[in-house]
N, C-alpha and C positions, 0 to 999 in steps of 0.2 A: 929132535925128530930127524928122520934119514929125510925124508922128505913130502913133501906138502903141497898137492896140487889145486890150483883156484880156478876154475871154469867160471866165467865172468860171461853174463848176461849178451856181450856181443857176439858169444860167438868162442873168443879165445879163452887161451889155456897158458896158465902161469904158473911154474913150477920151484919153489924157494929147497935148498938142499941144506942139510947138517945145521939147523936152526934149532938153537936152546928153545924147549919146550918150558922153562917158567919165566917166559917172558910175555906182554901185550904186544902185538903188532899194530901197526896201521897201514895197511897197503891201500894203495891206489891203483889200478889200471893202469897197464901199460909202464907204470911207474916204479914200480916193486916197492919194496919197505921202505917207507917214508920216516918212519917213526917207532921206536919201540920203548916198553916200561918194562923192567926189572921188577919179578913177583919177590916180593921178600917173604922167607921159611914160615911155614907155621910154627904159631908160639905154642909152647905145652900149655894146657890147664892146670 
C-alpha cells in the first residue's frame, strides 16, 4: 500500500507509507507498528 492514514479518536493523524498489504499490523497511538503477521498465499482447491 502507497499509503495509509489512521485518524485516531484523540484527535490525531497517523500516516504509515509503502507497507506490504498482506500483512497483519498492530498499531498503537502515538507508537506506530508495534507488531506485524505475515499472510501466507492462498492454497489452490
Amino acid at each position: 500500500m502507497d499509503k495509509v492514514e489512521i485518524r485516531w479518536p484523540n484527535g490525531g493523524v497517523e500516516t504509515l507509507r509503502n507497507i506490504p498489504a498482506d500483512t497483519i499490523y498492530m498499531i498503537v497511538e502515538g507508537q506506530g507498528v508495534k507488531s506485524t503477521v505475515k499472510l501466507l498465499p492462498p492454497t489452490p482447491h
